[in-house]
C-alpha positions in Angstrom: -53.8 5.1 -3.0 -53.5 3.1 0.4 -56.2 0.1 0.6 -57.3 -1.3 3.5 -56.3 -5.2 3.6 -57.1 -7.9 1.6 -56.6 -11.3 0.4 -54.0 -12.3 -2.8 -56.1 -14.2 -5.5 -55.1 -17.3 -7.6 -53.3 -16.0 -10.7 -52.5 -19.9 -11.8 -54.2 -23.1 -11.8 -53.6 -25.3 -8.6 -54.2 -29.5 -7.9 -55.9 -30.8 -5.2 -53.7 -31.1 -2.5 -52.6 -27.7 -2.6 -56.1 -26.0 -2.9 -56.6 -28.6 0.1 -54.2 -27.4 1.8 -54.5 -23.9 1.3 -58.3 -23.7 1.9 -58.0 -25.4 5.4 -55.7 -22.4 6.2 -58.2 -19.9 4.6 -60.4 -20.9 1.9 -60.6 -17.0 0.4 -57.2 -17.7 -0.7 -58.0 -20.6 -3.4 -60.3 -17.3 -5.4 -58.7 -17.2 -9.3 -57.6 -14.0 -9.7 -60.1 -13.9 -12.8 -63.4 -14.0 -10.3 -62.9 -9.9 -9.6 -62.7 -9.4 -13.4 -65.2 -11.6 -15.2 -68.5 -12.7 -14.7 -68.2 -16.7 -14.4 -65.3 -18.6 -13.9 -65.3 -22.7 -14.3 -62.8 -25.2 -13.7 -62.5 -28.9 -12.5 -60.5 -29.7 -9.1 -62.0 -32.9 -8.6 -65.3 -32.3 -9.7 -66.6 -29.5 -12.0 -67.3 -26.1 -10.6 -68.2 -22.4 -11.4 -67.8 -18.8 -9.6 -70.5 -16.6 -10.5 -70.2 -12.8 -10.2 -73.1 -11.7 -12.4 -76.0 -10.2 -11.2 -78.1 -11.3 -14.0 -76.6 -14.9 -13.2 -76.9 -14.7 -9.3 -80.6 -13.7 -10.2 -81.4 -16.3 -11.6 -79.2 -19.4 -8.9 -80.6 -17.1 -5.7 -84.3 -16.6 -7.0 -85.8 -17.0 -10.3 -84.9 -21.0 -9.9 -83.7 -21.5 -6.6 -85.1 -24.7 -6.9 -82.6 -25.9 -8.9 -79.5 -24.6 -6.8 -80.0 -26.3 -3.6 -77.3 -25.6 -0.4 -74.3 -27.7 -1.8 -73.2 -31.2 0.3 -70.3 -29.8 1.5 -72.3 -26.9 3.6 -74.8 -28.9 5.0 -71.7 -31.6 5.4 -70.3 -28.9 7.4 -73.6 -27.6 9.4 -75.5 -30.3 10.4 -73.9 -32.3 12.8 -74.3 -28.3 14.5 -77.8 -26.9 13.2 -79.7 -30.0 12.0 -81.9 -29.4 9.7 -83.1 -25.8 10.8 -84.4 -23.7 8.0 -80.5 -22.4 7.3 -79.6 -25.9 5.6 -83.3 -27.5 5.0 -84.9 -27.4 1.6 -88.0 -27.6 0.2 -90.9 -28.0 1.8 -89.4 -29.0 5.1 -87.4 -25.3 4.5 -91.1 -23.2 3.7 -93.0 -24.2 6.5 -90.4 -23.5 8.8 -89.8 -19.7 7.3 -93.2 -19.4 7.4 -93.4 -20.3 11.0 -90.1 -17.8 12.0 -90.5 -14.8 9.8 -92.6 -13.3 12.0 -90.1 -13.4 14.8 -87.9 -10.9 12.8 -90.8 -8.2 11.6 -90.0 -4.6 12.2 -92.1 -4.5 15.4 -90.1 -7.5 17.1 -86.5 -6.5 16.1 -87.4 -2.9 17.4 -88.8 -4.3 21.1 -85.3 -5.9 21.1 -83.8 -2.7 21.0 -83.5 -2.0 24.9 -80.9 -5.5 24.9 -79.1 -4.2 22.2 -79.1 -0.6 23.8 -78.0 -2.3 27.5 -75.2 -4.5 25.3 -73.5 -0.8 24.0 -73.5 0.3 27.7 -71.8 -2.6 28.9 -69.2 -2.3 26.1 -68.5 1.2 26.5 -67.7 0.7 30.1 -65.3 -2.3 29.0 -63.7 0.1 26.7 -63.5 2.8 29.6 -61.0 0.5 31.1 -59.1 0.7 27.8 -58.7 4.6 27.6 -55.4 5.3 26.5 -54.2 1.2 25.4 -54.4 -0.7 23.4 -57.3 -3.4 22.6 -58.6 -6.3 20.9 -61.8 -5.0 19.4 -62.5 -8.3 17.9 -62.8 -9.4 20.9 -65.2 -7.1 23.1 -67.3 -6.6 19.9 -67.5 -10.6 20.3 -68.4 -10.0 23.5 -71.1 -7.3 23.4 -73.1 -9.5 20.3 -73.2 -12.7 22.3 -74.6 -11.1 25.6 -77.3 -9.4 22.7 -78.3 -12.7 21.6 -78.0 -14.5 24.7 -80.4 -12.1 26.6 -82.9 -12.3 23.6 -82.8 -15.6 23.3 -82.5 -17.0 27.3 -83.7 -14.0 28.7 -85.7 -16.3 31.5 -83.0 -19.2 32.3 -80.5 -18.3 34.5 -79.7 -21.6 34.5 -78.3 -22.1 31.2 -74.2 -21.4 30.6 -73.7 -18.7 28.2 -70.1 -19.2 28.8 -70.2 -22.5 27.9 -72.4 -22.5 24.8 -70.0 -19.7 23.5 -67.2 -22.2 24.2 -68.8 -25.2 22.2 -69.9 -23.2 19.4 -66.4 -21.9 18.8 -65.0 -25.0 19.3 -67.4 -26.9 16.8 -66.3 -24.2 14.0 -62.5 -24.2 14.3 -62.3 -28.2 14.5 -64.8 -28.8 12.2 -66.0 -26.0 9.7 -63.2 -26.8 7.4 -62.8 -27.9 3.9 -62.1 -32.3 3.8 -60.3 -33.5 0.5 -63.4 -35.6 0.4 -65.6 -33.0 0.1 -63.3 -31.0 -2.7 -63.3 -34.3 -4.6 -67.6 -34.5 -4.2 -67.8 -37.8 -1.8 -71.2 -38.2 -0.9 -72.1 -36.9 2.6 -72.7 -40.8 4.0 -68.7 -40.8 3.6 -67.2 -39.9 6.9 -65.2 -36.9 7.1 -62.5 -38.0 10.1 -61.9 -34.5 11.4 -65.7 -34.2 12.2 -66.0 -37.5 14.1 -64.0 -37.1 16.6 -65.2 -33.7 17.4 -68.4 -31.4 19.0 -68.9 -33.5 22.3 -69.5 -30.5 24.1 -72.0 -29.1 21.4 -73.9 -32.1 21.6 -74.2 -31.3 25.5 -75.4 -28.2 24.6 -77.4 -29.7 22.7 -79.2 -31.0 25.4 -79.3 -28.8 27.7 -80.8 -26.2 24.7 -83.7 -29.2 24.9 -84.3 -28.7 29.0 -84.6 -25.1 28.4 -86.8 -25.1 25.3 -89.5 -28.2 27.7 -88.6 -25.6 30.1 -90.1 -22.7 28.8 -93.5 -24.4 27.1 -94.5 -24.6 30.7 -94.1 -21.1 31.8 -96.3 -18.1 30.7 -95.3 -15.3 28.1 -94.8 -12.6 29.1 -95.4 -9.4 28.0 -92.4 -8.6 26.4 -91.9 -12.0 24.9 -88.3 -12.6 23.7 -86.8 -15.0 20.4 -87.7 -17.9 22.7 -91.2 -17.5 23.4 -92.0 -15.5 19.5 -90.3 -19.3 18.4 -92.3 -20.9 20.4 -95.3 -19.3 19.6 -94.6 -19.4 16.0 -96.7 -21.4 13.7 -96.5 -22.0 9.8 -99.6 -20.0 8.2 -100.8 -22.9 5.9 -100.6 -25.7 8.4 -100.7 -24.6 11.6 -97.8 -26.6 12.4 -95.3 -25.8 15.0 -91.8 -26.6 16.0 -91.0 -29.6 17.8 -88.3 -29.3 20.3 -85.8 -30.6 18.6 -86.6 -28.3 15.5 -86.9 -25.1 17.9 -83.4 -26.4 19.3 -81.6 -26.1 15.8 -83.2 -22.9 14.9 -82.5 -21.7 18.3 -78.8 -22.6 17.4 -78.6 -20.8 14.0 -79.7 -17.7 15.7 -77.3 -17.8 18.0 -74.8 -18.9 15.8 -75.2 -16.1 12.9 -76.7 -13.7 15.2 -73.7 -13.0 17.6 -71.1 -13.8 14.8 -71.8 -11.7 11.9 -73.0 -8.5 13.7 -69.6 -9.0 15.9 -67.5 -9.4 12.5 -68.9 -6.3 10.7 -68.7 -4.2 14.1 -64.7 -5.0 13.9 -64.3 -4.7 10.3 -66.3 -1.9 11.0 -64.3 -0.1 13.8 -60.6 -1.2 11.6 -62.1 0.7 9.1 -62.8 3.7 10.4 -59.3 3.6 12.3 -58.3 3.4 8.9 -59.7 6.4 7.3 -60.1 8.5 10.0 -61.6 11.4 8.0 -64.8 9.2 7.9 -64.7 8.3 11.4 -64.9 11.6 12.3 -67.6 12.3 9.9 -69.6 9.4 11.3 -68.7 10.8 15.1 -70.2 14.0 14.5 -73.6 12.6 12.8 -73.8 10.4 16.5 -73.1 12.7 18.9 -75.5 15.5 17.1 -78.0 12.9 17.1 -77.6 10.9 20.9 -76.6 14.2 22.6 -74.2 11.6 25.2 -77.0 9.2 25.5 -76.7 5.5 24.4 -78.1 4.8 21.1 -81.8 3.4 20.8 -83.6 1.5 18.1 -85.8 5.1 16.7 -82.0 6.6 16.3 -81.1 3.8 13.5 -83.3 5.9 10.8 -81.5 9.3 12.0 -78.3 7.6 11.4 -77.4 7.5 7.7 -73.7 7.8 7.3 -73.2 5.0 10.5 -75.2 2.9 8.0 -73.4 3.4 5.0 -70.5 2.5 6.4 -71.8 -0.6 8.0 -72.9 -1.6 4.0 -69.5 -1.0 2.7 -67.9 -2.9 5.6 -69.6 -5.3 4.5 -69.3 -5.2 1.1 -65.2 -5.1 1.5 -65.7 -8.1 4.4 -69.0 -9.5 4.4 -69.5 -12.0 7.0 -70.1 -15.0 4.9 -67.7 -14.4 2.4 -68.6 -17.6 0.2 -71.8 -19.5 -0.7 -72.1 -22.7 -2.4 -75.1 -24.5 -4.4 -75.5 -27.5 -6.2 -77.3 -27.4 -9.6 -79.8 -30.3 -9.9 -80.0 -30.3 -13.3 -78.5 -28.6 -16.5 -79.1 -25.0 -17.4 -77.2 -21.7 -18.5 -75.3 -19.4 -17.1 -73.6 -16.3 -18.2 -73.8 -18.4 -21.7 -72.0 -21.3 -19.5 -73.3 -24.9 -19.3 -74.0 -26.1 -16.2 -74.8 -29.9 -16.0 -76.4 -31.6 -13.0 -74.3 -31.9 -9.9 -72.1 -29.3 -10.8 -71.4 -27.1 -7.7 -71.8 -23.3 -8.7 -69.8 -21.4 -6.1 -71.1 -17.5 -4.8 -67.8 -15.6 -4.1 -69.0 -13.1 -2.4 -65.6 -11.9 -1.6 -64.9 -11.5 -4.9 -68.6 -10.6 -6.4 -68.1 -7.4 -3.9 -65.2 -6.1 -5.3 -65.3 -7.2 -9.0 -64.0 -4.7 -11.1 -67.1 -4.9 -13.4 -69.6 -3.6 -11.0 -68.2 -1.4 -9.1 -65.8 1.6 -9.3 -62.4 1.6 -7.6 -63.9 -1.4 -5.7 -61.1 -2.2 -3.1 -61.2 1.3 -1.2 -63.3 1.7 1.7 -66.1 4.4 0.8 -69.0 4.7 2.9 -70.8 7.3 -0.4 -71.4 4.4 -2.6 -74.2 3.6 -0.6 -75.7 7.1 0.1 -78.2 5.8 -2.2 -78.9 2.2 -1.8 -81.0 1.9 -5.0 -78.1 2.8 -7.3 -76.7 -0.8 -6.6 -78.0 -4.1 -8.3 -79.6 -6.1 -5.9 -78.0 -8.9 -7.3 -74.1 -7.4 -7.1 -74.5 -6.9 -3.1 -74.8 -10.0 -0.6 -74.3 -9.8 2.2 -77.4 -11.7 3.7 -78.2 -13.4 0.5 -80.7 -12.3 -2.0 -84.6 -13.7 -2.7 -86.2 -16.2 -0.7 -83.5 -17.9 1.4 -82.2 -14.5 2.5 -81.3 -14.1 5.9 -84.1 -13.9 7.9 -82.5 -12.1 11.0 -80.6 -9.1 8.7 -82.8 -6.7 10.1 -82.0 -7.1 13.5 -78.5 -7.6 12.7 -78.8 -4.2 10.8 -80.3 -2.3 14.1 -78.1 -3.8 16.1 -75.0 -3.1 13.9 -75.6 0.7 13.7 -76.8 1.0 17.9 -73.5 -0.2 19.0 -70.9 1.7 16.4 -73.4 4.8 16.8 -72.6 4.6 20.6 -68.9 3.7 20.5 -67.6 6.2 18.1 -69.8 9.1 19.6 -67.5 7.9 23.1 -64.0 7.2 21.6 -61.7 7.6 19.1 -60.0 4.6 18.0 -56.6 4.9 15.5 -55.0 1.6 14.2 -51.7 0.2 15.6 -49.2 -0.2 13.7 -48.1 -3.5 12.3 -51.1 -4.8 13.4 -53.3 -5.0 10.8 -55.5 -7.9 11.0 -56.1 -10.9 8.4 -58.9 -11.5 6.6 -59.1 -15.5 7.1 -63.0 -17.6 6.1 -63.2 -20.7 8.3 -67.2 -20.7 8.0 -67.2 -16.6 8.2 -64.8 -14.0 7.4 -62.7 -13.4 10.7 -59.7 -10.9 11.3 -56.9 -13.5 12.2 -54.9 -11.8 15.5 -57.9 -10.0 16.5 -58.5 -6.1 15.2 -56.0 -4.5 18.1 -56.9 -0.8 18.1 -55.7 2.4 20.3 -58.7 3.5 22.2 -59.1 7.1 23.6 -62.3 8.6 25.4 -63.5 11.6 24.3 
């Protein structure tokens, strides 16, 4: 039976310099082999480390003691110089108050006001696509598109001022140069050791930077309005114990994460998405029929997303075969047990979730694409599927990724048919996130 693509694991042990090497290019490709058929897997490439794919075990890093499991050196190595120390990379205290303050931002009742944005963004791709009927197209591309005008508009909805263009430019710029693995951070330097390829880098992020700064002073000074967007619900946001709120600077970094993972995962699992159903186009036409029954022509809305079902389901198992953030990685603080595994202080514990997703112990068949497995969500261990992270530190935006997600492949496949090209198919390749290398290059036809 025909898979859709995937990445060769590590069937032997490999030094330094050529897991280096090798994880620059993609670090998927330095997964043993062993990590889709056991539970733990442990090893020492210059420091100790373990791959966990047990749910029990991932329970236990993720939210029974998440305490002890702190984000590992080399991520927030890799994020601050970006993101500060927004709640994404903070801990502790410093990381509660400043969930506390945001979570409301992403309740139910906010992410659905957003839907109009999200709504507006299908429109705009659909007409893109339009110019497409009949040829060929990177859908990487527009689906990169449509997700950063979605979070632009709900995050800068009032400064037309402020280059979208240009803060898409510097964020992409910051990833590829900098978002890679160092042989200092594989061999556990501390972070006050400079990593080279990250000083010479991110001068225009750190003018975005600034100019993130005017607009946030900017917009303390106006009025909200009545539909307030993620600017103004930040801004407004205050930590329920203390009353505290975000100084610019801290609004700033959150303000970046948002726009960071909110444009670039929802645009990821949209592609994978879309290759997928090129891929089996038996679903796609199943999931084409459930949209246009349901939008009648119309443009997908936020209330459609629970009449939706099977354009869900294959949003979960896209990403479950390619989930956006395809690797996580803690640091234990001090020892404890694992899967019947020591774990001493300072070890880094590794998240493959890559690999956690398609381990043959949890799930059947687990490298074809089937949208069923997820007919009913509560069949699955919480613990065997993350794709926003589980317990506390889960992702606070997945909702609104979620909605979004399911408004724009509603409204595409309900307009066009899309059938792969051959040769073409793209790479999975994890800088930071799991990204199809050569773009997702599809035929498009309107229906």
């Amino acid at each position: 039976m025909k898979t859709p693509v995937q990445i060769p694991l590590v069937t032997e042990p490999w030094g330094i310099l050529q897991t280096l090497r090798t994880a620059r290019r993609n670090v998927l490709e330095i997964l043993p082999e062993l990590t889709v058929k056991q539970p733990i897997v442990s090893g020492t490439t210059g420091k100790r480390w373990h791959m966990l794919c047990d749910p029990e075990g991932l329970r236990q890093v993720l939210k029974d003691r998440v305490e002890y499991y702190p984000k590992s050196l080399v991520t927030r190595n890799m994020l601050r110089p970006a993101i500060g120390d927004s709640m994404f990379i903070a801990e502790g205290a410093h990381w509660r108050w400043q969930r506390r303050a945001a979570a409301p931002v992403f309740n139910p009742r906010n992410v659905s006001n957003l839907g109009p944005v999200m709504s507006h963004a299908a429109d705009r791709a659909v007409d893109r696509l339009m110019k497409h009927d009949g040829m060929v197209c990177d859908i990487y591309e527009e689906m990169v598109t449509a997700t950063f005008e979605v979070i632009s508009d709900v995050t800068f909805s009032m400064d037309t001022g402020f280059s979208r263009d240009e803060m898409h430019i510097a964020i992409n710029r910051y990833i590829d140069q900098t978002a890679r693995l160092s042989l200092l951070d594989i061999l556990g330097m501390p972070d006050w050791v400079p990593r080279p390829g990250r000083l010479f880098s991110g001068n225009a992020l750190k003018r975005m930077k600034s100019v993130a700064d005017d607009v946030v002073d900017a917009r303390r000074k106006r009025p909200v309005p009545d539909l307030p967007d993620l600017l103004d619900l930040l801004l407004a946001g205050e930590d329920t114990d203390t009353r505290r709120r975000m100084n610019t600077a801290e609004l700033r970094d959150n303000l970046l994460t948002f726009i960071v993972a909110g444009h670039e995962t929802t645009a990821l699992a949209l592609s994978w998405a879309l290759y997928l159903c090129a891929f089996d186009p038996v679903i796609q036409e199943c999931a084409r029929t459930e949209a246009q029954k349901q939008l009648l022509g119309r443009t997908a809305v936020a209330e459609d997303c629970l009449h939706l079902p099977f354009v869900r389901q294959i949003i979960d198992e896209t990403m479950r075969l390619y989930p956006p953030a395809p690797l996580l990685s803690r640091t234990a603080l001090k020892s404890d047990m694992l899967c019947g595994r020591e774990i001493r202080a300072k070890d880094t514990v590794a998240i493959p979730v890559y690999a956690l997703h398609r381990n043959e112990l949890l799930w059947n068949n687990p490298n074809a694409f089937d949208p069923d497995r997820f007919a009913d969500p509560s069949a699955i261990d919480r613990f065997a599927y993350l794709p926003f992270g589980a317990g506390p530190r889960i992702c606070i935006g997945a909702g609104f990724a979620i909605q979004e997600a399911v408004i724009i492949l509603a409204t595409l496949l309900s307009k066009f048919r899309f059938t792969a090209v051959s040769g073409r198919d793209p790479k999975p390749v994890m800088i930071l996130t799991l990204r199809p290398e050569g773009g997702v290059w599809m035929n498009v036809e309107k229906l």
